[in-house]
N, C-alpha and C positions, 0 to 999 in steps of 0.2 A: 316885209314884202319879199317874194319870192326873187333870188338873182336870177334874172334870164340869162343873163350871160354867160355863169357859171352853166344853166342847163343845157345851154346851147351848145356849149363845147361836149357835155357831157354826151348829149345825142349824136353828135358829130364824131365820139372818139366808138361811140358803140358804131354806129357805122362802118369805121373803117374796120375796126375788129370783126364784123356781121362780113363785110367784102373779103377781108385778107382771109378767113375760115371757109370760107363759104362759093366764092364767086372763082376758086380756084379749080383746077381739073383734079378733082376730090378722089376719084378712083386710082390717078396715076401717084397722086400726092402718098396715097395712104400706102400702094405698093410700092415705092421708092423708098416710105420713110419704116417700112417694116425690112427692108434691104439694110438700108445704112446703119439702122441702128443697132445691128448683129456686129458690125464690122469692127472684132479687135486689134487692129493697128494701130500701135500704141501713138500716132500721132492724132488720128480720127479720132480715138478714144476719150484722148487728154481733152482736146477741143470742143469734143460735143458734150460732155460733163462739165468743164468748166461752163460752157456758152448756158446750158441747160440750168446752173445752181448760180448762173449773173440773173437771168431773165425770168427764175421762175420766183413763187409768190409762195414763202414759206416752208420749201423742198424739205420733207420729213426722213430725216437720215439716221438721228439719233437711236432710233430705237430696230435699227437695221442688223440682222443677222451677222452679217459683215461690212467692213469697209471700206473695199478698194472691191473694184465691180469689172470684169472684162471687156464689157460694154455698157454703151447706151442702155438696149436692153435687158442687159444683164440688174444695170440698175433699176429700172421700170419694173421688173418682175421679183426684187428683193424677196426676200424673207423678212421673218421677226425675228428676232431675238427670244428664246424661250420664255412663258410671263409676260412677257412685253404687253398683252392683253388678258384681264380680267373677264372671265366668261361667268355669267350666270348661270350656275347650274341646276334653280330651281325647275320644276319639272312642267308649271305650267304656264313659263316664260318661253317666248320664241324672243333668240333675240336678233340682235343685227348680220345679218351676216357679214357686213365689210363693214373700213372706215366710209364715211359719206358724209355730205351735207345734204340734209333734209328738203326734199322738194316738197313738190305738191302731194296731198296726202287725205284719208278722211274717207266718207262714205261713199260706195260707187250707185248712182244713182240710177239704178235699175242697171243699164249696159253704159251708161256715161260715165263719163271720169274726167277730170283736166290736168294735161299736161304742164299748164300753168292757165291764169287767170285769162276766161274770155275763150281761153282754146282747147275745145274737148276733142275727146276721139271714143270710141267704144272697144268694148273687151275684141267683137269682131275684129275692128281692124287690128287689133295689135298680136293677139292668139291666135287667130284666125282656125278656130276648134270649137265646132255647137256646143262641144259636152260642158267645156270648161268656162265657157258663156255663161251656160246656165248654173255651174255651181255656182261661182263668181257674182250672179244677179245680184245687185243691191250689199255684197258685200262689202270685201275693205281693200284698200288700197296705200302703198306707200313707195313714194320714187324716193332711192337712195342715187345721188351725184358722187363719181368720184374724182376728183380732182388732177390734172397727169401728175401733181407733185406726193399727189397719196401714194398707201400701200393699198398696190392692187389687186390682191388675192381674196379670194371668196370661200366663205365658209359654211358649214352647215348653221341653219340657225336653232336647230332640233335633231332630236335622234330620226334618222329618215333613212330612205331608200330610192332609191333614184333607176325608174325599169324602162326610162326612155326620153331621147332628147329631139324637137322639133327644130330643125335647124329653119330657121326663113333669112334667105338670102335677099341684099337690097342695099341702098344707097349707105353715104359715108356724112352726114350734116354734121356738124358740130353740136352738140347737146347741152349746152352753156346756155345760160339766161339770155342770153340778146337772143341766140338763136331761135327759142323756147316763145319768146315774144313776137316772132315773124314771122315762123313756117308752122302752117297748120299739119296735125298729125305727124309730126316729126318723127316721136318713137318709130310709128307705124309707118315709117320709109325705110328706117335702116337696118342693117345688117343686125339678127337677134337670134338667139335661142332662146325657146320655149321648154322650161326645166321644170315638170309636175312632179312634187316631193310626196311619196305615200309614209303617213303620218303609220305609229303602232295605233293610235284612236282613228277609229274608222269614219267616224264623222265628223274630223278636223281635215282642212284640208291648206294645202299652202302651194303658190307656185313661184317661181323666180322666171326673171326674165330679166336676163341679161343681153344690155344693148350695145352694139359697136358703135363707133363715133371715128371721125377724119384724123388718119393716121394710128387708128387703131385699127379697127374692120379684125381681130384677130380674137377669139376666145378660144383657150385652151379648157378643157374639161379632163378631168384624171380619168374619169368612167371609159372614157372614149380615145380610141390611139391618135387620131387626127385633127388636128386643129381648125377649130370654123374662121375658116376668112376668106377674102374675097377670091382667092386660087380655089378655094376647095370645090371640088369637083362630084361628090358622091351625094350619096341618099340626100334627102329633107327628114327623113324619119329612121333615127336611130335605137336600135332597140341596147339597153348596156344590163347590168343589174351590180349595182352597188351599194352600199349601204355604209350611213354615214352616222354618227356619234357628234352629239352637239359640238361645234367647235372645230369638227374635222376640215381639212382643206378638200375645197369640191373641185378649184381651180384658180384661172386666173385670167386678165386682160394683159394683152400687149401693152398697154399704155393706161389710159385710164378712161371711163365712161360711167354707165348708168345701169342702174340695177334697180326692176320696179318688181315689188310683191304682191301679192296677191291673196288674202285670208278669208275664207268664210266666216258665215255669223257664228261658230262657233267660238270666236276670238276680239278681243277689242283691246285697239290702239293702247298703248301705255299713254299715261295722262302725260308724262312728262316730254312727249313727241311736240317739237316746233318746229314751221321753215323756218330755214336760214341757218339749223342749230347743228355744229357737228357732231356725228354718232360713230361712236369707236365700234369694232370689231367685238360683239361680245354682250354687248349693255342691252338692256329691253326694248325690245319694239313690240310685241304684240302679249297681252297675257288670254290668257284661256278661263 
């Protein structure tokens, strides 16, 4: 028989996780903790690294470029260590571009999709771009999570080229499963760039969309001199021209969040894709 008890605390501890993320003044939270966490004095330093690797849930260090980090986020925007990642470099693998935990994933039903079970949204709200609606129709879909204790740097997942970034500016929600479970169209409230990847096959097509999250709201992109967060003041439509080699570094989060893709029918899921399942930097997500 099912313990109530146990569930009921269970509901009761998501709760207060869903209030203390969520029900806080998210905008000032998020520019406060992009402040502090630059800040190298060596007593602020020691403190908020120590408090960070008591409280966090698995803090991935091992396989870190280096050891001793000037800051907060100095550590949140680590490197690798060379190798440290295995990339596939067959030619009609796309693979993962970050580490993640596998979200919601799977065919997009015409312009529908779900952000988790029960709560969909459309390419509309989240692109907010007819052309890429329409490629997108009925294609594929897959939400990578990243954890703040992961490595946050994003990669190419294919050899590409990258001639323009759609910045859409917007709220700070947390992007965590309780949240996922409560606020409808989450993706599509907060802070994201929209990244169209021009494939060398003219008829593949792929796009990234990476999402800010509370106490993140910051993506940096190498193509582009200015960091998107919630200061940032310029265009929504950036024109850059880059070009990238499977594996290359495209960028990075201040902290950590969500990164959802985007694949025409020219491609289908690798069989080996589950939720819940972590995907290293490297390994297959889409073959051709």
């Amino acid at each position: 028989m099912p313990n109530y008890s146990l569930l009921k605390s269970l509901t009761q501890i998501e709760q207060i996780n869903f209030l203390l993320s969520n029900r806080i003044p998210r905008r000032y939270a998020t520019v406060f903790m992009g402040w502090f966490s630059k800040r190298t004095n060596p007593i602020i330093r020691t403190i908020s690294l120590f408090t960070w690797r008591l409280f966090a849930e698995n803090l991935e260090l091992h396989d870190a470029k280096k050891s001793k980090f000037n800051s907060l986020h100095d550590c949140f925007i680590r490197e690798l260590k060379p190798n440290a990642r295995v990339i596939d470099r067959r030619n009609h693998i796309i693979v993962s571009p970050c580490d993640a935990i596998i979200g919601a994933h799977g065919k997009i039903q015409g312009t529908e999709l779900l952000q988790t079970k029960g709560f969909p949204y459309t390419l509309m709200d989240l692109l907010g771009n007819e052309e890429l609606v329409e490629r997108y129709r009925d294609g594929l879909f897959i939400t990578l999570r990243l954890k703040s204790t992961m490595y946050h740097r994003f990669h190419a997942p294919c050899n590409c080229r990258i001639e323009s970034v759609n910045y859409i500016s917007g709220d700070t929600w947390n992007v965590n499963p309780i949240a996922l479970k409560r606020i409808e169209r989450l993706y599509c409230k907060n802070e994201r760039a929209v990244i169209d990847l021009t494939l060398p096959e003219p008829d593949h097509h792929l796009t990234l969309v990476p999402v800010a999250a509370i106490l993140v709201a910051g993506i940096k992109l190498h193509c582009l001199p200015e960091v998107l967060d919630l200061r940032y003041q310029g265009a929504n439509h950036l024109s850059c021209d880059a070009h990238f080699q499977k594996g290359d570094e495209i960028g990075y989060f201040q902290h950590g969040s969500t990164i959802i893709i985007f694949a025409n029918n020219a491609f289908h899921l690798n069989k080996d894709i589950q939720e819940g399942k972590i995907i290293r930097m490297g390994q297959a997500l889409f073959n051709s």
